[in-house]
C-alpha positions, 0 to 999 in steps of 0.5 A: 264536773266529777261530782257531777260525772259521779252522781249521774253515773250513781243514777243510771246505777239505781235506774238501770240505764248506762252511758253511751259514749259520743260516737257522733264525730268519728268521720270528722277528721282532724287537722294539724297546722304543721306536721305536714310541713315537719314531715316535709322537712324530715323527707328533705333532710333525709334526702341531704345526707344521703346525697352529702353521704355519697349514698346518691348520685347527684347526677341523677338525683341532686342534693336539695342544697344544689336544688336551692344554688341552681334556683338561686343563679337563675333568679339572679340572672334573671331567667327564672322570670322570663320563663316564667313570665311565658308560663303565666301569661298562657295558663292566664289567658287559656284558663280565663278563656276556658273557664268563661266558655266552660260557665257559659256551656254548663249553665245552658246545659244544666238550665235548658233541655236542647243544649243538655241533648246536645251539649252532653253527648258533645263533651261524653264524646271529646272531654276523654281525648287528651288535649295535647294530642290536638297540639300539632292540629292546632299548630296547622290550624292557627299557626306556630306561635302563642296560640294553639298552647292557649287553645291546648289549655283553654280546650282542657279547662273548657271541658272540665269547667262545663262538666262541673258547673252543669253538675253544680246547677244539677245538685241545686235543691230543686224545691228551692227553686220551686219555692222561688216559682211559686212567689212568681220570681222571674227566671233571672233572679233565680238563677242569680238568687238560687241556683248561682249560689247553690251551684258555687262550690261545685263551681270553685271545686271545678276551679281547683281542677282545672288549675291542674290542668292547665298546668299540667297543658302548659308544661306539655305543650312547652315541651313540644313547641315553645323556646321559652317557658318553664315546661321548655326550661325544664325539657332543656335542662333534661336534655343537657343532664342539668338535674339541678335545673331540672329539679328547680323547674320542678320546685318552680311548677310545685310553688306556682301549683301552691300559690294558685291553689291558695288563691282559689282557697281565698276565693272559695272564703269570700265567695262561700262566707255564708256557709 
């Protein structure tokens, strides 16, 4: 390889012409498998011997060891999974609800002229509301129980669902589906053939968004108006000066956030294999 190296450099020597470097993969950026993780680690680290040192308050912010008892005694009472079992039950049926109605909307708004009229100027006009600000109309409207939080959630990931697969269906080439037109494809199978499978990543993007949001929703409206839950356990906690809960509350949201988050990576693996 250095002969090689040497003798064509001797060649643009007597020709005249030098190398260029390769400057093709500047915006390509690298990734490290587990320097994230040292850097949580060193942070985490950092923040135990400060609170061991006496430097913080544990009142106000408790050693990541004190986070880790307080985890601990409520995964063994039990509790833990009581409140989390609330949690998961809203953000499921919320989403799912949302996401179905969003998919439904956004291909009617991104394939048909009368609803992208209609549909556009609806969600411009509702999606900046905050959607937990319609919590006690909804309580009014269908009573104080589970159903006006699933309604917060599935309100907050409708709009957002809507917007990206709209947007999704908007981004498909179109002279693929002119192509498809030509050979006199019926309309079913090119938007199953062509514009489903062009409009996917925009779709399982969407996805990853309205995951947060219904977290976040979920959190929200426990706090306002539920006994049991994470975002009720956390607000109780608070309430009482319990940090240690509190920040494993939080610990608990951050997990659960990871958890869903590589669920949807899965999904986008299989679903996008031919990427």
């Amino acid at each position: 390889m250095l002969k090689r190296t040497t003798a064509r450099a001797s060649e643009d020597a007597k020709t005249g012409t030098r190398l260029v470097e390769f400057r093709g993969a500047g915006f390509v950026p690298g990734t490290s498998r587990y320097s994230g993780w040292i850097a949580l680690l060193v942070v985490i680290g950092i923040w135990q011997l400060a609170g061991a040192a006496g430097l913080v308050n544990p009142l106000f912010l408790p050693t990541p060891f004190a986070i880790c008892r307080a985890l601990s005694q409520l995964v063994l009472s039990g509790a833990l999974w009581h409140h989390l079992g609330y949690s998961v039950m809203r953000i499921g049926t919320g989403w799912l609800l949302g996401t179905a109605a969003g998919i439904a909307v956004g291909f009617a708004i991104g394939l048909s002229t009368l609803a992208r009229s209609l549909g556009i100027t609806f969600i411009s006009a509702l999606f900046p509301i905050p959607k937990i600000a319609l919590l006690p109309l909804l309580i009014l409207w269908l009573g104080i129980g589970e159903e006006p939080k699933i309604a917060t959630i599935a309100l907050g990931v409708f709009f957002s669902t809507a917007i990206s697969v709209y947007s999704g269906v908007d981004a498909v080439p179109r002279n693929l589906i002119r192509m498809a037109q030509s050979f006199n494809v019926p309309f079913a199978t090119i938007v199953r053939r062509v514009i489903w499978p062009g409009a996917l990543p925009s779709i399982l993007a969407g996805f990853r968004i309205t995951a947060s949001i219904a977290l976040l929703l979920v959190v929200s409206a426990e706090m306002i108006g539920a006994d049991y839950g994470i975002g009720a356990f956390v607000l109780q906690a608070g309430n009482l000066m319990q940090t240690d809960q509190l920040l494993a509350g939080v610990v608990v949201l951050s997990v659960f956030g990871l958890a869903v988050g590589k669920l949807i990576g899965l999904l986008e693996a299989r679903l996008l294999h031919w990427r």
